[in-house]
Structures are given as structure tokens and as C-alpha cells.
C-alpha positions as CSV (number, residue, x, y, z in Angstrom):
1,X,0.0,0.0,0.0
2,X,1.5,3.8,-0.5
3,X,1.3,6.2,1.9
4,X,-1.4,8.1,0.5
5,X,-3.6,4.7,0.8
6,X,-2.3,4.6,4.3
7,X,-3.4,8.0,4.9
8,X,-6.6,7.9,2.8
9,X,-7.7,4.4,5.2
10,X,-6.6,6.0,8.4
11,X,-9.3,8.5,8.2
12,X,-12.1,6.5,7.5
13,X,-14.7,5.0,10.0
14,X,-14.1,1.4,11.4
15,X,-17.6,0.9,9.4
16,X,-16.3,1.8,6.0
17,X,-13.3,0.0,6.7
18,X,-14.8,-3.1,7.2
19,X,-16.8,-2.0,3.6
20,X,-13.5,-2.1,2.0
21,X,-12.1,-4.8,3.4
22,X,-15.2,-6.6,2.0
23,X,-14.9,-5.7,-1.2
24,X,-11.1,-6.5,-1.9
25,X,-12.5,-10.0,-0.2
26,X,-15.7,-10.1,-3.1
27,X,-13.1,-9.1,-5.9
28,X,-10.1,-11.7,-4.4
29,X,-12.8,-14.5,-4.5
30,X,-14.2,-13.7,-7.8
31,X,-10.5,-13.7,-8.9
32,X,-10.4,-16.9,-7.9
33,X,-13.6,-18.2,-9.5
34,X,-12.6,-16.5,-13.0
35,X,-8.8,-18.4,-12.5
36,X,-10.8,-21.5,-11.6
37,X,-13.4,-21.8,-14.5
38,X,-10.2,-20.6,-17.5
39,X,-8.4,-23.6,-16.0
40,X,-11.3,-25.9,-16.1
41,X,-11.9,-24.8,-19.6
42,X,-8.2,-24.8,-20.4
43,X,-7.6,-28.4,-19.8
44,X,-11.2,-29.5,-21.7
45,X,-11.5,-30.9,-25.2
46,X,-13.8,-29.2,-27.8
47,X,-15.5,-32.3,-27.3
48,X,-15.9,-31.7,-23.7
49,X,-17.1,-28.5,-23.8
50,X,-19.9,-29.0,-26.2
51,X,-21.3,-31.9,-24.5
52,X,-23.9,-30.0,-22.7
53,X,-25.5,-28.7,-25.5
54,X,-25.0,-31.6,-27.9
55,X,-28.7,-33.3,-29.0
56,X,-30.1,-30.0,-27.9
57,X,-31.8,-29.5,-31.0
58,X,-34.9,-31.2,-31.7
59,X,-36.1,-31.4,-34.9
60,X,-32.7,-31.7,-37.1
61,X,-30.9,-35.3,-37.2
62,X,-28.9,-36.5,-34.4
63,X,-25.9,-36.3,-36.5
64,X,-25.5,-34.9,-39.9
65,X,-21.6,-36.6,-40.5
66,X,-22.9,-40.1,-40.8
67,X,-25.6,-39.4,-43.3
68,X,-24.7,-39.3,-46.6
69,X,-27.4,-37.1,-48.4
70,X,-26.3,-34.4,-45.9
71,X,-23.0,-34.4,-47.0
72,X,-23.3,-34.4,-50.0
73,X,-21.5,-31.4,-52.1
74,X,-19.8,-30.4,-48.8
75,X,-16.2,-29.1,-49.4
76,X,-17.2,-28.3,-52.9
């Protein structure tokens, strides 16, 4: 901390105090949940991440690749 934050905290009341020690505590833990979810995303597969939403959609074929007559002209 620099002096000035010294000073500036000094002169506050023990209620706002305790309102900024909460808030440094809010932003360290939601520092810690954004570290958290980019490593669990970090060390998943495409595959893995689209799981959850794989099927979600009703009305088209469960999946396009092993029909032939929806790939046809594909890459063309």
C-alpha cells in the first residue's frame, strides 16, 4: 500500500473499513472463480465442452456426419 492509501484508510470509520475490506475480499474470490473456470476450460476438449449442449436440438438429425445425403457437395 503507498502512503497516501495509508493515509486515505486511516481516516475512515471502522464501518467503512470493514466495507472495504469486504470488497477487496468479493473481488479476491471472484478472482479466484474466473482463475478457476479458465483452467477448467483450459484443460477441456472441444468435445468436452460441447457436450452439454450436444442433442439440444430437436427437430434436425442427431448427427449430420454419418448421413450421406447431408453431405453431399460439402467441401465443394
Amino acid at each position: 500500500m503507498s502512503k497516501q492509501s495509508l493515509k486515505s484508510w486511516k481516516v475512515l470509520s471502522l464501518d467503512k473499513q470493514q466495507e472495504v475490506l469486504d470488497f477487496v475480499e468479493f473481488l479476491a474470490r471472484k478472482t479466484k472463480q474466473r482463475e478457476e473456470i479458465s483452467s477448467r476450460w483450459a484443460d477441456m476438449t472441444a468435445l468436452e465442452a460441447a457436450q452439454s449442449v450436444m442433442g439440444s436440438v430437436g427437430d434436425g438429425p442427431p448427427d449430420l456426419s454419418t448421413n450421406p445425403k447431408y453431405m453431399d457437395g460439402f467441401g465443394q
